[in-house]
N, C-alpha and C positions, 0 to 999 in steps of 0.2 A: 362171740367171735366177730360177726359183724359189726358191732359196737365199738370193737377193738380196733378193727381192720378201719376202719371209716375214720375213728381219732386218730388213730397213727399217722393216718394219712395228710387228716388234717393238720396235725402238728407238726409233719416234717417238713410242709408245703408252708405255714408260719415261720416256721425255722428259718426256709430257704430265704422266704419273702424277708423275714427280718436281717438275714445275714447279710443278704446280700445289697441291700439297700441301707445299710446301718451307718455307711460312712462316704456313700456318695454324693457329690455335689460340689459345688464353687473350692474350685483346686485355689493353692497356694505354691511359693515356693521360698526355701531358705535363702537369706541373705547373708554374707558373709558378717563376721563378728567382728568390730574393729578392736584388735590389740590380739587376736586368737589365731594359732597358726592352725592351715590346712595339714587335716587327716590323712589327706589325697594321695595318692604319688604324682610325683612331679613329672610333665611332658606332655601334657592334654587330657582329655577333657573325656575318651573311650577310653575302657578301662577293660583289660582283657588280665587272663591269669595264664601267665608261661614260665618256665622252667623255673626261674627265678622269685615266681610270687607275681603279684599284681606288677602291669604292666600298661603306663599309660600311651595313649597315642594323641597325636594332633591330627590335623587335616594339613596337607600341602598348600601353600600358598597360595592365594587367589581361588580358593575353594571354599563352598559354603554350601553346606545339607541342612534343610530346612525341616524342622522338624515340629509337628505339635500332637500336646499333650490333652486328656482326658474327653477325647471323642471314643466314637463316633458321633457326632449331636447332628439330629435331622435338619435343622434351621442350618446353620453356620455348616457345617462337614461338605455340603453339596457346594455351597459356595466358595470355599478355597476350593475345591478340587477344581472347580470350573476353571477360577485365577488360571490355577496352573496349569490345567491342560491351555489355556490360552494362551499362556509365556511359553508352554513344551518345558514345564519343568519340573523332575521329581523330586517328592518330598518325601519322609519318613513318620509316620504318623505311630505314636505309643494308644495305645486305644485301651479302654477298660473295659475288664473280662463281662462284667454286666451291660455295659452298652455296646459291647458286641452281640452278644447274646439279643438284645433288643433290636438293635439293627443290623444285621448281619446284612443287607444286602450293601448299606455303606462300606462295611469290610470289603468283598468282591467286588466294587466299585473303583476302590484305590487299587486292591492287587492288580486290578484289569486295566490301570490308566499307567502302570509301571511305579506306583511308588511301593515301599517297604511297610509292613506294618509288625510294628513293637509290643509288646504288652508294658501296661502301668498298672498291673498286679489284677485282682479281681472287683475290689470294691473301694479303689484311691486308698489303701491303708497306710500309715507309717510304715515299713517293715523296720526298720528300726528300733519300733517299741512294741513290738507285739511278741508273742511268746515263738517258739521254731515250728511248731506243729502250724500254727494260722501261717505263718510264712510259706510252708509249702504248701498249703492249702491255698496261699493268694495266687500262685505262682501258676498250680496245677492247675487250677479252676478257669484261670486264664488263657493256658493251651486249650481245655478242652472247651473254650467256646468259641475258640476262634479257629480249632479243629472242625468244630459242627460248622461254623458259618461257612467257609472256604477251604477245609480238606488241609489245611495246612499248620505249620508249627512255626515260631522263630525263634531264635538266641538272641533277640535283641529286646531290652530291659528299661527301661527307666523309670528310676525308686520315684513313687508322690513325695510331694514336697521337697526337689530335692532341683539344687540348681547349677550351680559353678562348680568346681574343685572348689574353691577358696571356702566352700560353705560347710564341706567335708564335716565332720563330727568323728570323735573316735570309734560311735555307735552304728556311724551312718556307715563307716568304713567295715566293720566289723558285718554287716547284711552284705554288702559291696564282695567279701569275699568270698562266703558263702557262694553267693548267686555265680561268681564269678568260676566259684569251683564246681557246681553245676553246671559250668557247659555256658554262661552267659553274656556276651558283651553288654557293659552296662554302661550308658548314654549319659555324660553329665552335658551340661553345655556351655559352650564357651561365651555366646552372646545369651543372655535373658533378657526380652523384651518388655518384660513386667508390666505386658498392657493394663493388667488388672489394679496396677498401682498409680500409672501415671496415664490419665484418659490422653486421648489428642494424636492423632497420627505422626505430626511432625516430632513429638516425643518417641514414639514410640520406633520409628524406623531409625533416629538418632541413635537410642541404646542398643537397637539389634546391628546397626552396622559395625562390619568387623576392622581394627584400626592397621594402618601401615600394610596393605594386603595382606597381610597373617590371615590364613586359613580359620574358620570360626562352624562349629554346629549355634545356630541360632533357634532356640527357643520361643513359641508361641503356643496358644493354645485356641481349641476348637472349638471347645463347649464351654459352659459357666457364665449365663448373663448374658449378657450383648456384645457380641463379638463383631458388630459392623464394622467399626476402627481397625482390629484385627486384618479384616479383609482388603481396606484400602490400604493400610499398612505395609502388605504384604505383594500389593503391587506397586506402590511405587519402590519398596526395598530393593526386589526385582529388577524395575528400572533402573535404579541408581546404581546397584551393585555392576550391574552389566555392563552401565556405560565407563565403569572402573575395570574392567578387564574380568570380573569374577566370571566364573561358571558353575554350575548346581550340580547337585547330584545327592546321591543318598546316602546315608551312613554307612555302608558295605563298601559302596561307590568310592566313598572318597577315602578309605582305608586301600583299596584295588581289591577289596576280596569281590569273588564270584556273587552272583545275587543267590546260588544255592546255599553259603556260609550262615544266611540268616531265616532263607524260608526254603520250607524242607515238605514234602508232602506226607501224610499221613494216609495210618492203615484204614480200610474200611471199616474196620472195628471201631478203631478210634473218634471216624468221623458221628458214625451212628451213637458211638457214647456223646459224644458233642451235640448230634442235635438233638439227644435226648435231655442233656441239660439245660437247653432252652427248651424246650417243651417245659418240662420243670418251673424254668421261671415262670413262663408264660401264664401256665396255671395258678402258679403261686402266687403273681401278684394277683390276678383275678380272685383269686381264694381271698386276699388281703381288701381285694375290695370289698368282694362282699358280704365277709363277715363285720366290717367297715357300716357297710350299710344295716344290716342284718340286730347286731349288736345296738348299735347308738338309739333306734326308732323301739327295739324292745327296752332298754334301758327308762326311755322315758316315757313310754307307757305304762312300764311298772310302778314307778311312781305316781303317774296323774292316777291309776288306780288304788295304789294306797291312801293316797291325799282325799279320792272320793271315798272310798270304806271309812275312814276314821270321819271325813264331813256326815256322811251318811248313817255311820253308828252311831254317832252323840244325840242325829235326831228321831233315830229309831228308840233309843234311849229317854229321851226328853218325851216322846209319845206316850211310852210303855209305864213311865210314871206316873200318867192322870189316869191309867184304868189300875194303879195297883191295889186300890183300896176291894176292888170288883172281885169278887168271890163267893158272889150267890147262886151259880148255875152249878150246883148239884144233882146230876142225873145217875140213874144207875150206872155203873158202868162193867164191863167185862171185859179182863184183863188176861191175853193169852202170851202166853210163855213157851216159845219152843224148846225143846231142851235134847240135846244128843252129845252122851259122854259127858256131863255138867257136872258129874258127882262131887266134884270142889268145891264151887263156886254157889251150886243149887240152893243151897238152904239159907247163904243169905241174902241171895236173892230173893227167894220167896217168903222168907220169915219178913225183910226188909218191906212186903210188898201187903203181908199181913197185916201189918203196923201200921198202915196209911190212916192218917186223919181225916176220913171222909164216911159218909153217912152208907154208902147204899153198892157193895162190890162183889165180885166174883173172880176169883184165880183160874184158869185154865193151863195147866201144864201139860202140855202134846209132848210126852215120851215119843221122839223118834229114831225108836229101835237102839234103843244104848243100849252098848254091850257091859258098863260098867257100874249098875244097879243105880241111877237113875233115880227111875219110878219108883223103887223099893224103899229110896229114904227119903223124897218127898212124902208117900205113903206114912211113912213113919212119924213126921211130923203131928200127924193129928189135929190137923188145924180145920175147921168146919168151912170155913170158906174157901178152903182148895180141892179141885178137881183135879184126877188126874187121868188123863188120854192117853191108851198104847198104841200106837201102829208100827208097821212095819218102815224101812228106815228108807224115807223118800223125798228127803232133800228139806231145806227150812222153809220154802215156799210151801209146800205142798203140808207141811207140820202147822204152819199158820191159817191155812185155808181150811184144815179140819179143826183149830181151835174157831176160828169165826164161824163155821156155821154148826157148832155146837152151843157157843157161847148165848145164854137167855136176852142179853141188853143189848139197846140199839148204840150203844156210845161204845169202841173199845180200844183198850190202851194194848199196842204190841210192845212186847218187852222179851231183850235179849236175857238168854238163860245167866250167863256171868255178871249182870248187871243191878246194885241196889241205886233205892228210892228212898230221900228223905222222905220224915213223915208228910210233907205237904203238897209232895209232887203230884198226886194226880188230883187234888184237888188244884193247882196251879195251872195244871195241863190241860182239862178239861174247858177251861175257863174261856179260848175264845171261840169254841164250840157251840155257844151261845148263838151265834150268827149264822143264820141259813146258807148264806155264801161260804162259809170257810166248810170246807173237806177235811183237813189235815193240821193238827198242829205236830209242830216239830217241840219237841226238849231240848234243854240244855246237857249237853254231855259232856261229864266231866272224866278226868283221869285218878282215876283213884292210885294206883300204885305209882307213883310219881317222885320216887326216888333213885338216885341215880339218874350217870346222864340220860341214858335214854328212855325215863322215866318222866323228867322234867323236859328233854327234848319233843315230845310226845303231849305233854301237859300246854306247851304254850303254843305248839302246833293247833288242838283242837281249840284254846283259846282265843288267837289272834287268826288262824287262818281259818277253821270251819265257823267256829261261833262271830266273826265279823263278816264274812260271808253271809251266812241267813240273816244278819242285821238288814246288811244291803238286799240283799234278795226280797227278803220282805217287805220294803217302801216297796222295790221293782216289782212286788206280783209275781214273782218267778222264782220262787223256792227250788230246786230242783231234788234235792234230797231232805226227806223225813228216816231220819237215823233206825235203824233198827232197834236202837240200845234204847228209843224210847219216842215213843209216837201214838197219839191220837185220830181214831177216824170216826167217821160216820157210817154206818152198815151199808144204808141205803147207796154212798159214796161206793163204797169196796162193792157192790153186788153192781152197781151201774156199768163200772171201767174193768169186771170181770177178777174181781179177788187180786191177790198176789199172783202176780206172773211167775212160772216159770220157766221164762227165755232166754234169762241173764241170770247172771251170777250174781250182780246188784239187784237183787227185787226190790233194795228199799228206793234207790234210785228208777229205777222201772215206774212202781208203782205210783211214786211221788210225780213223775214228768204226766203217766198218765191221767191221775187228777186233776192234773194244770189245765189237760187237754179238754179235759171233760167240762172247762169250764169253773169249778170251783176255786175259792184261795185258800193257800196252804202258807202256813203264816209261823210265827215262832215267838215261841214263850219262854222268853230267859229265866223266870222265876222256876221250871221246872224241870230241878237237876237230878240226873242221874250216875251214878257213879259207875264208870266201866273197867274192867281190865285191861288194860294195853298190853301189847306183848314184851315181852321181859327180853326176847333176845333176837340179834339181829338177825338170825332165819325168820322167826315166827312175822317178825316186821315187815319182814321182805315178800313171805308169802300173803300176809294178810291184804297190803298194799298193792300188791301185783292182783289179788280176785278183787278187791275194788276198782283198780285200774282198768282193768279188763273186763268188769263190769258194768262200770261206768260208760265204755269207749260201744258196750252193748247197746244198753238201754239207749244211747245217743243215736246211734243207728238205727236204731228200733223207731224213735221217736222224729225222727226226719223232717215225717212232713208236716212238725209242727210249724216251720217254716208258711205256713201255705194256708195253717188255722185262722179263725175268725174271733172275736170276742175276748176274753180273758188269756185264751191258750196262744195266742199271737206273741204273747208274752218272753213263754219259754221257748219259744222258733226265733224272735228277734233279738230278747237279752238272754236268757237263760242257757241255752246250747251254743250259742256263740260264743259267749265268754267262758263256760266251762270245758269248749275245745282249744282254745287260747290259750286261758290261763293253765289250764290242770292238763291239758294235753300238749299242743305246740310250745308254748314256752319253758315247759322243762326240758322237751326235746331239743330245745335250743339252747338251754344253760350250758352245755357243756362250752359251746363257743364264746359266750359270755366269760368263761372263765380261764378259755383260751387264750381269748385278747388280753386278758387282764395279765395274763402269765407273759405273753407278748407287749404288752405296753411295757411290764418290767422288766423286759431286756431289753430290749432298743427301744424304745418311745423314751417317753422323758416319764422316770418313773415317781417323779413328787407328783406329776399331774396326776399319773395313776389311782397311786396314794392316797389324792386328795378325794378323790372322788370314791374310791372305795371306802373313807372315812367320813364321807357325805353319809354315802347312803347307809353304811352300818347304823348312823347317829339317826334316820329315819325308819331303819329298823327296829332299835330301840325304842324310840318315842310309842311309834305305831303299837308295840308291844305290850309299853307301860300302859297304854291309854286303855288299851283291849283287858288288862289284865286288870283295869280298875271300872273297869264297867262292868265287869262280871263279879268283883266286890273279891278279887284274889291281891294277896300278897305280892311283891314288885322281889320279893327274893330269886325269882327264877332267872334273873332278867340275866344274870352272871353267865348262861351256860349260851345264851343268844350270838355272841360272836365264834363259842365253837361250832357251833352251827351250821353255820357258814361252810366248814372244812370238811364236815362229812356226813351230816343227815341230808344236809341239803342234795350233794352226789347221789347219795343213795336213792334219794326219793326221785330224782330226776333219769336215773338208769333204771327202776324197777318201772315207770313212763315207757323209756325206750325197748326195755325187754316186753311190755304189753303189749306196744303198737309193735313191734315187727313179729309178734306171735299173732296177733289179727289179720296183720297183712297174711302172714301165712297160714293162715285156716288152722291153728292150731285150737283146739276143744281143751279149755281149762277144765282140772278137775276143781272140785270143792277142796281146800284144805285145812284143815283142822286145827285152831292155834292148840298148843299149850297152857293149859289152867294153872295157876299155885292159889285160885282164890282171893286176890288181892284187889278186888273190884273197889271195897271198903275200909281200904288203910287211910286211906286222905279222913274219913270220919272218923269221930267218937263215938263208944259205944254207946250213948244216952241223945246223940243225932240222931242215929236210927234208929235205937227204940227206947223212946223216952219213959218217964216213970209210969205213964199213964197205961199206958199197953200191958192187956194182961197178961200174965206170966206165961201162959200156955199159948202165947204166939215169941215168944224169947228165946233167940238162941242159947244154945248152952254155951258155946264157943265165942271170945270176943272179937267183932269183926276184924 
C-alpha cells in the first residue's frame, strides 16, 4: 500500500509536471493567408455570441486597448507594468494558466494597478487541434489558477497562435464558438505588432499603430526571449498615439462594459482548489527536478559499474586460468547437509555428492525435524559414507552448527539439501584452501531447472549478476556472500568468528561478512559448480527473494562497524557493504523512478532520444550478458529472454527490495519460508555428468536426474 500510495503520487505529480509544461514557451501568431477568405465574422476583431450567433465588435474611434500575450514573465511583466503605471494607462494582459500559477503575485500586480487579466488557455496550446476534453481542460485549468492567485475569474480569452480576423481558419472559428458559447469574449486583434518577427522599435510601433484614427486592440507580448524592444516600443506607441488624439483603455473599456463583465470574484472553495493547484505544480516541477537529478547520476553509474565488472571479470578470468592445472590439495574433508522437508530433492543431492572424484570424504545429513520422511530415505540409501543427524526442528543455522561439530575433518564443504555436485566439484572447491589466508571459498552456482521464462530469467541472473559479482569481489578482497548451495571453510575459521549465526535470516551472508572481519580471504572458484533448484513460481520467487533481501539488509546491520575495521576486514566497510547497499538495496529502490522518467520522457520529452538511449543500454546489457555467459563456458541461447526482462523480473525484484526495506523500517520479524521442491536441481545435467561410469552401482540413483 505504501508502495502504491508513494507511486501514484509520484506519477501524477510526472503527469502534472509533464502536462503542464509540454507546450510552453516562445509563442507565435497566425498570419493571414494570401488568396484565403476570413472564417471571422465581420465588424472587429471581439467576438461575442448573441441572439443571432457570433457577433463581432470594433473599438470606437480614436481608441486603443493594449494588450499582451503569454506572461506573466518575471524579467519583462514588471517592466511594462512600470511603462504603464508611468503613462496612467491600462492594459489587458491574457496570461498563461502555468505562469500564473508560477507567479501569481504578477497576476495581483496588474489587478491592483487597474489593468484586466485574460487567460491564453493553460499551457499556450492550439485549441483548435486538440481533442474537446483537453479544450476544457485548458480553459478550466486556467480559471483555477488564477482563481488561487487572486480570488477571481474572467470571460476574457485569447486562442495561442491566433492573431487578426483575417487569420481566421474554419477550425479556429469552430473553438471561437465553442468558447464563445461558454460564456467567453474572445480577443482577436486588430493591430499585431509581431515584435518577434520584425526586431527594431521603429518597426515595431509602425505595425502596431492604428490607421486613420480607427479604433484598434493592439497586440504585444510579455514573455518569450528578449522583450527589451517590446518595452521601448510600447512607450513611444504611447507617445505617439496621444499626441494623435487616442486614448487607452481596456478591452471591457473600450466595448463600455463594466469592469465586473470580465472579472468576477470567486468562492472560497474555489480559491483553495486554486491554490492547491499551484501547490501541485510547485511540487511537481520539484519532483521533475529531482528525479532529473536523481535518474541521470544513477544511470551512469550503472554503467561505469558494468564497464568495471566485465574489465574486472576477464581478468579474474585471465588469473584463474594459470592455477587451472592446481589440483593437488586433497585434504579430508566433511561435507554437511542441512535438510528439512528435502524428500524430493534429497537423494540426488546426496547420491550426487557420493559420487565426487575425490580421495578422502564424509556426508553429514542434519535431519532438521522433517515431518516428510527425510531421514528415513536418506537412511535408505545405504551408502557408507553418509551419516545421518536427527534433531529437533531449529532453524538451518543451528542444523549447520550440529553438522560442524559432529563432523571428523578439519576442511568442510556446506551444502544446501536441493542442491547436486558434478563429479569434480569438491575436488575444484577445496583447492584454494591450500592458502592459510583464505577462510572461505565460494562455488559456482548454477540453475538447474532453467526452463521457461522464469527459469532462464533466473539462470542469467545468477550468471551475469551473482557470478560476475564475486569475480569482482574477489580481485576487491571483499566477497560478501559464500552461497549456501555450496561453500568451503576452514573449522578453525567457523569456531574463531563463532559457527553460523543465527541473527539473520542470511547466515550465508552473515557468516561470509564475518570472516572478512576476522581477517581472512574469501575468494571464489568458478571451476566448482553446483546445480540448484530455483523456484518454479512467482510466489516461491518472491518469498525466497524477500528472506534474502531481508537478510542481507540484516547481516549489513549486523556488520556496521566494519566501516571502522583495520587490516583485510576494511575491505568489506569500504567496498563491500557500500556497494551491496547501493547496488542490491538503494538502486532498486530507486528503479522505479528510472522507469518513470523513461515513461515520462515518452510522453513529452522527445521520445527518439528516449529510445535511443534505452536501446544504448539494452545493447550493454546484452554484451555484458554474452560476455558473462561465455566465461562461465554457457550457451549465448538465453540471451532471447534478456529484453523481456526488463518489463518484469526486473519490477519484481526491485518491489520485493522495497517490500524488505519498509518491513525493516518497521520492526517487522520475518519468518523462515519454505520454497516449493519438484526436484529439479539436476535437469540442466546428464545422467552420466553426475554419475559417471566409474561410480559404483550402489552410490546410483534408481531415478534419472
Amino acid at each position: 500500500m505504501l508502495f502504491t500510495i508513494i507511486m501514484t503520487a509520484v506519477c501524477a505529480g510526472l503527469l502534472l509536471q509533464g502536462y503542464a509544461h509540454q507546450d510552453v514557451g516562445g509563442s507565435g501568431t497566425a498570419l493571414p493567408a494570401s488568396g484565403r477568405a476570413s472564417a471571422a465574422p465581420a465588424g472587429g476583431s471581439l467576438i461575442t455570441r448573441g441572439p443571432k450567433g457570433l457577433t463581432a465588435h470594433r473599438l470606437p474611434d480614436h481608441t486603443v486597448a493594449l494588450t499582451f500575450d503569454d506572461g506573466p514573465d518575471p524579467t519583462w511583466t514588471p517592466r511594462i507594468l512600470a511603462e504603464l503605471r508611468r503613462e496612467h494607462v491600462p492594459a489587458t494582459f491574457f496570461d498563461v494558466g502555468t505562469r500564473i500559477a508560477a507567479h501569481p503575485d504578477l497576476v495581483r500586480q496588474e489587478l491592483a494597478q487597474g489593468d484586466e487579466v485574460g487567460i491564453h488557455t493553460f499551457t499556450h496550446a492550439n485549441l483548435s487541434t486538440v481533442p474537446a476534453w483537453r479544450e476544457n481542460l485548458e480553459l478550466s485549468l486556467s480559471q483555477l489558477a488564477l482563481s488561487g492567485a487572486s480570488s477571481r475569474s474572467t470571460t476574457l480569452l485569447r486562442l495561442p497562435y491566433s492573431s487578426t480576423p483575417a487569420a481566421v481558419t474554419p477550425r479556429d472559428l469552430a473553438t471561437i464558438r465553442q468558447a464563445t458559447s461558454d460564456g467567453y469574449l474572445v480577443a482577436l486583434a486588430d493591430r499585431d505588432s509581431e515584435d518577434w518577427r520584425r526586431p527594431g522599435v521603429p518597426r515595431i510601433v509602425a505595425n502596431a499603430s492604428p490607421a486613420g484614427g480607427a479604433g484598434a486592440v493592439v497586440m504585444f507580448h510579455d514573455a518569450g526571449g528578449d522583450r527589451s524592444q517590446t518595452v521601448h516600443a510600447v512607450a513611444q506607441l504611447i507617445s505617439s498615439l496621444r499626441a494623435r488624439g487616442y486614448r487607452f483603455t481596456t478591452v471591457t473599456g473600450g466595448l463600455g462594459l463594466s469592469p465586473q463583465a470580465a472579472d468576477q470574484a470567486t468562492s472560497e472553495v474555489t480559491h483553495l482548489q486554486g491554490e492547491g493547484l499551484m501547490v501541485a505544480l510547485r511540487v511537481s516541477s520539484g519532483l521533475g527536478i529531482f528525479v532529473s537529478w536523481v535518474v541521470i547520476p544513477l544511470a551512469a553509474l550503472a554503467v561505469l559499474r558494468t564497464l568495471l565488472m566485465i574489465v574486472v571479470a576477464g581478468r579474474h578470468k585471465r588469473l584463474a586460468r594459470r592455477h587451472m592445472g592446481e589440483r593437488s590439495f586433497l585434504p579430508a574433508v566433511s561435507i554437511v547437509v542441512p535438510a528439512y522437508n528435502e524428500r524430493v530433492g534429497i537423494e540426488a543431492a546426496v547420491r550426487s555428492l557420493a559420487a565426487a572424484d575425490y580421495p578422502d570424504f564424509e556426508i553429514i545429513v542434519v535431519d532438521d525435524g522433517s515431518t516428510d520422511g527425510t531421514a528415513e530415505l536418506v537412511d535408505s540409501f545405504g551408502i557408507a559414507s553418509v551419516r545421518v543427524i536427527r534433531q529437533n526442528n531449529a532453524g538451518k543455522a543451528t542444523a549447520l552448527n550440529t553438522g560442524i561439530a559432529a563432523a571428523r575433518y578439519d576442511i568442510l564443504v556446506l551444502v544446501d539439501g536441493d542442491t547436486v555436485f558434478e563429479t569434480d566439484t569438491v575436488r575444484n572447491l577445496v583447492q584454494p584452501l591450500h592458502g592459510p589466508q583464505v577462510g572461505a571459498v565460494s562455488g559456482n552456482t548454477k540453475v538447474g531447472n532453467r526452463h521457461g521464462l522464469l527459469g532462464r530469467w533466473q539462470h542469467l541472473e545468477y550468471v551475469v549478476g551473482f557470478n560476475l559479482d564475486r569475480r569482482m569481489y574477489d580481485l576487491f578482497g571483499c566477497i560478501t556472500t559464500v552461497p549456501g548451495a555450496i561453500g568451503a571453510f576452514r573449522r578453525d575459521v567457523l569456531t574463531r568468528v563463532g559457527g553460523v549465526s543465527t541473527d539473520t535470516l542470511a547466515e550465508d551472508s552473515d557468516l561470509t561478512m564475518a570472516i572478512n572481519r576476522a581477517g581472512f580471504h574469501v575468494v571464489y572458484e568458478e571451476r566448482a559448480r553446483a546445480w540448484t533448484e530455483a523456484p518454479a513460481s512467482l510466489a516461491d520467487l518472491w518469498r525466497q527473494r524477500y528472506r534474502w533481501c531481508y537478510g542481507t539488509m540484516q547481516a549489513a546491520w549486523k556488520h556496521r562497524g566494519a566501516v571502522f575495521d583495520t587490516g583485510h576486514g576494511r575491505r568489506l566497510g569500504w567496498i563491500g557493504l557500500p556497494s551491496l547497499l547501493l547496488f542490491q538495496v538503494l538502486m532498486p529502490l530507486l528503479s522505479p523512478l528510472i522507469d518513470l522518467f523513461a515513461l515520462f520522457g515518452f510522453l513529452f520529452l522527445d521520445p527518439w532520444r528516449v529510445a535511443a538511449f534505452w536501446v544504448g543500454f539494452m545493447v550493454l546489457q546484452l554484451f555484458t550478458a554474452a560476455y558473462a555467459l561465455r566465461l562461465d563456458d554457457e550457451p549465448l541461447s538465453p540471451l532471447w529472454v534478456l529484453p523481456l526482462q526488463q518489463f518484469v523480473y526486473r519490477q519484481l525484484m526491485y518491489l520485493v527490495v522495497i517490500q524488505s526495506v519498509v518491513s525493516a523500517l518497521s520492526g517487522i520479524r520475518l519468518r523462515w519460508h519454505k520454497m516449493e521442491r519438484s526436484g529439479g536441481a539436476g535437469d540442466a545435467l546428464s545422467h552420466e555428468t553426475a554419475y559417471p561410469a566409474a561410480v559404483p552401482d550402489r552410490v546410483r540413483s534408481s531415478q534419472p536426474l
